[in-house]
N, C-alpha and C positions, 0 to 999 in steps of 0.2 A: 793800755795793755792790762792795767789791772783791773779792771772793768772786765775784760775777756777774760782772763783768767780765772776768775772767779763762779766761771759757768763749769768750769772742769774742775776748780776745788785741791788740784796740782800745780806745780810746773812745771812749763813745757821741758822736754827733751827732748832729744832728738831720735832718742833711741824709741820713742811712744811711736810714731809710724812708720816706721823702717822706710826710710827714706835714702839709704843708701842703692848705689848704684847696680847691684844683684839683685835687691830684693824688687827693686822695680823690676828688674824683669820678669823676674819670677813673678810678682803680682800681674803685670802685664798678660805673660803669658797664661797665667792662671784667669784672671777675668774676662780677653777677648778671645783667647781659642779655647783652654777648655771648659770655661763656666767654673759654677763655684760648685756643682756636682762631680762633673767629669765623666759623665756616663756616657747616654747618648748626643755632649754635645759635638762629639768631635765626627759624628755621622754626615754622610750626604745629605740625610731628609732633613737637621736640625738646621745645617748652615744652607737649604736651599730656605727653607723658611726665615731665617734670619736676613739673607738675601733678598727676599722680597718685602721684609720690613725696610731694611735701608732705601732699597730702591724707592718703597714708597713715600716714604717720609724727604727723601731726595729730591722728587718731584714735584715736594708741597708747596705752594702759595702760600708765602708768609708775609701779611702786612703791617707795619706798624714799629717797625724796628729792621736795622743792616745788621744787628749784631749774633744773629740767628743764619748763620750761613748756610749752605748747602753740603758742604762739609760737616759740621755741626749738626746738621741735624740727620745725617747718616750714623756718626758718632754716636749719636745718643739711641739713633733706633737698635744697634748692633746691642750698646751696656744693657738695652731695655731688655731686649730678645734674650739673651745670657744671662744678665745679673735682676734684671728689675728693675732696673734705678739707673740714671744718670746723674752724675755730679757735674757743675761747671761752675770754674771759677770766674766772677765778673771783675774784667778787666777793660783795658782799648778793645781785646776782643776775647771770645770765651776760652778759658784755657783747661779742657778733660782734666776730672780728677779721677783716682784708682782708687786711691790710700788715703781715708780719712778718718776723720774720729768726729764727731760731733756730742753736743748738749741742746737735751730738750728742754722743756718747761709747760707742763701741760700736755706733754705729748708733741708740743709744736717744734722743732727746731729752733734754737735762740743762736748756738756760735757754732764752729765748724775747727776746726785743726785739720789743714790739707796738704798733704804733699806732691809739691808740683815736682813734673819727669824734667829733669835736665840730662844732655850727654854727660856722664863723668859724674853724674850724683845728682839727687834732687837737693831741695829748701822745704823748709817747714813755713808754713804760715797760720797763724790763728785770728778769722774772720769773722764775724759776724753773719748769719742767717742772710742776710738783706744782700748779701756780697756773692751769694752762692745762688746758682740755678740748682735747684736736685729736681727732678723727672722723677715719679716713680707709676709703677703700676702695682695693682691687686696687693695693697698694704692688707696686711693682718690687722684687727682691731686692737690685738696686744701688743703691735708695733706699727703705729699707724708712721713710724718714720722712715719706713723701711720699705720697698718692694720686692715683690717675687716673683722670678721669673716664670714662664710657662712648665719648663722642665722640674722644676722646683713643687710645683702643685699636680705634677701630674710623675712622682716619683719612680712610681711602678713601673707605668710605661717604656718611662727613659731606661730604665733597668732593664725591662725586657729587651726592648731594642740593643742596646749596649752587648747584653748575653748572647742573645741569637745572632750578630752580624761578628762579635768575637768569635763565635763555635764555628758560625759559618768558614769564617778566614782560616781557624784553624784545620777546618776539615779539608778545604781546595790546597791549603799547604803541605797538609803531610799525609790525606791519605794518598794511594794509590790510585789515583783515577785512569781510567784507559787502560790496568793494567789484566793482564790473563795470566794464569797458571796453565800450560801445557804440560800434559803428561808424556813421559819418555819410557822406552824402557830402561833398563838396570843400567845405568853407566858409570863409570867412574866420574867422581865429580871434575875431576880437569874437562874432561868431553863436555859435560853437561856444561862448562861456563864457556867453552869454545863457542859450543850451541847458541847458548843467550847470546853471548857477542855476535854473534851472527844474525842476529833477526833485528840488529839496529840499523835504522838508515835504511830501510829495506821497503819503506811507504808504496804501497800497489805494486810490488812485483812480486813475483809467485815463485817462491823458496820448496824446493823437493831435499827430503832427507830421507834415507834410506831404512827402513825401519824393520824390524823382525819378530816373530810373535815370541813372546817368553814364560814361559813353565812354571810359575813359583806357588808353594802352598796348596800341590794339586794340583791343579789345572790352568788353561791357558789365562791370561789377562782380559777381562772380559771388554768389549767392543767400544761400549760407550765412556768406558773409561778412556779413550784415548780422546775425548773432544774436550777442547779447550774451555777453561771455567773463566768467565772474570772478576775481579774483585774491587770494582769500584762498587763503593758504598751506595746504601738504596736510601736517601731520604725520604722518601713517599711517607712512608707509614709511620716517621717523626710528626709529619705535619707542619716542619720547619719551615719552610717555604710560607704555608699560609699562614704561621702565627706571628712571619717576617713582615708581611703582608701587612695585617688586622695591624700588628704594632705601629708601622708605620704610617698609615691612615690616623691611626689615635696620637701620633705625634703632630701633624699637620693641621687636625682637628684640634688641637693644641695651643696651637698657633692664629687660629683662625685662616687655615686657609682648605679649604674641600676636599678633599682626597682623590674626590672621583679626576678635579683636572687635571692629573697627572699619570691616568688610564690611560690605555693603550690605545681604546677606541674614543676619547674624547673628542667631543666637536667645538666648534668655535663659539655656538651658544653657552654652551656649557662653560667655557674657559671663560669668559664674560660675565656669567654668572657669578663666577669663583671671583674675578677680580674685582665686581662689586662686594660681592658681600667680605672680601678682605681689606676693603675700601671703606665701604661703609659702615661693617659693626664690630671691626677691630681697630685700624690705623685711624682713624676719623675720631670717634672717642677721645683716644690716647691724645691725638691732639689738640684737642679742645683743652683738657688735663695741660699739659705743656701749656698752651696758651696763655689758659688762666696763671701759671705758677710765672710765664715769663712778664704777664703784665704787671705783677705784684711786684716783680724785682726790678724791669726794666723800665719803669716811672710812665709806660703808657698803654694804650689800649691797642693789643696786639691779638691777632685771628691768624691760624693755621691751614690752610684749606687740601687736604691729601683728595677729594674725589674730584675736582674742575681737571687739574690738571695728568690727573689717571686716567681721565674720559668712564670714569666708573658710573657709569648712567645711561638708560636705556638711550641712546639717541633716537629710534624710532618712535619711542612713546612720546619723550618731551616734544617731538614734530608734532603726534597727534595731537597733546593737549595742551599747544599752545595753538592748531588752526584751531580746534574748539572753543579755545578759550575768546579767538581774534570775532570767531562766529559769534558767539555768546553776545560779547559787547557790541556786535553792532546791531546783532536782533533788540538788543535791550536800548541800543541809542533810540533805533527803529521806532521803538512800541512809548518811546518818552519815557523810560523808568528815570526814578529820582537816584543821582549819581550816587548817594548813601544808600539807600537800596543794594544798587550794585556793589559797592566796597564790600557790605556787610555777606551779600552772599559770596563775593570771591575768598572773604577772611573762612569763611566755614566751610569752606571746600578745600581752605591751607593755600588759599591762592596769595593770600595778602601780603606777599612780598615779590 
């Protein structure tokens, strides 16, 4: 223990990660619902994106280790999509950390201070680097220990977002929508609210009220003052709608997932396209990342696979260029080429595996 201790330069307490029984929740609650911004993560768009990270990381082929479950690695996709990072502590099996502290060396991770979630309060432990999975993504170079989440690098957006879907809620809450001002002649206000009460519950049927012309300030009440005004709000000419829009695309773009497959006229190529390329140059990466950091800690050689098992691959095309490829080789058995010949031209075409 003094060995560890010595990478943090204190001693431990307990009061260093708040490891008491509220504060996990509170950290809880603050890391998986609402991020460590709190803006746009608690929106539809952020946690359908988040959504489609766990799913896919859910689905991934992982060989080389049991100790990577499919539960685990939902886990880590949700910390990544919110915080950046996931923490795990290595045990029998991996146990999520929230509440940690750690010490570098070089910028590298060397020991970790974590507090594991117990019902009724957690436990502090001080481990070693080698003892810890951390996940991270898009480190800063002035914190290469650290990651950041999407929302995080893309501030503004999340803000906008956040703003315009707040304004929104509050406008469908408290204006007036569907409401009309009818003009009456001069009445006593008791009449006038007998009136209003009158025209509730009253949905397609046709209400006659007796009416009389009135004399005031000269002459009589002019005609088209008696047609009914409404006063629900115009958003048109805010442009709220489309900057709700444009926001929202720029969140999913965020995320790496296409905005358009979530249009109204999307087609199934289209939704196909989306799910490769959130397959292939988002989740697929990341996992490789993961891979590498679990084969360093999990003493073997461990592969990730997110696009086999998403079917994130043209099936029609691989059909073509594997008859072509079947063609190839037997024109080439056909004609006698020398078997290295062929090796050499399927490696340059990216066939070599």
């Amino acid at each position: 223990m003094g060995l560890l201790q010595r990478f943090f330069n204190k001693p431990e307490t307990r009061s260093a990660s708040n490891a008491g029984y509220t504060s996990q929740v509170m950290a809880a609650r603050e890391a998986y619902v609402a991020g460590r911004l709190g803006l746009g993560d608690l929106t539809a768009t952020v946690q359908t994106c988040v959504s489609l990270w766990e799913s896919g990381f859910a689905l991934a082929d992982i060989t080389g280790t049991d100790m990577l479950r499919r539960q685990d690695m939902a886990i880590a996709a949700r910390a990544l999509a919110l915080r950046g990072e996931a923490v795990f502590l290595i045990r029998d099996q991996l146990i999520p950390i929230v509440d940690y502290d750690l010490s570098t060396r070089d910028g590298v991770p060397k020991a970790y201070r974590v507090a594991i979630p117990e019902i009724g309060g957690g436990r502090n432990e001080t481990v070693l680097a080698a003892e810890v999975l951390h996940f991270r993504v898009a480190p800063d170079p002035g914190a290469p220990w650290a990651g950041q989440a999407p929302l995080r690098r893309a501030q503004l957006t999340a803000g906008l977002l956040h703003t315009l879907e707040s304004a929104l809620a509050e406008v469908y809450e408290n204006a007036p929508l569907g409401s009309q001002v009818v003009p009456f002649p001069e009445s006593p206000d008791v009449d006038l609210d007998t009136l209003g009460r009158g025209f509730r519950a009253r949905r397609g049927r046709v209400m006659l009220r007796e009416s009389v012309n009135v004399t005031a300030a000269g002459g009589p009440t002019p005609a088209q003052d008696w047609k009914p005004q409404g006063v629900t709000p115009d958003l048109q000419p805010s442009q709220a709608l489309q900057s709700l829009s444009e926001a929202r695309g720029a969140i999913f773009a965020a995320f790496g997932v296409l905005p358009a497959m979530f249009a109204s006229n999307a087609q199934g190529p289209l939704v196909r396209e989306a799910q490769r390329h959130l397959a292939q140059w988002i989740l697929q990466p990341m996992a490789v990342m993961m891979a590498e950091e679990a084969s360093d800690k999990l003493a073997s050689q461990i592969s990730i696979d997110v696009v086999r098992p998403a079917q994130a691959f043209d099936a029609g095309g691989r059909a073509r260029a594997f008859g072509a490829m079947v063609q190839a080789l037997t024109q080439a058995k056909e004609a006698g080429l020398d078997p290295q010949a062929v090796e050499d031209a399927l490696s340059f075409i990216d066939w070599a595996e």
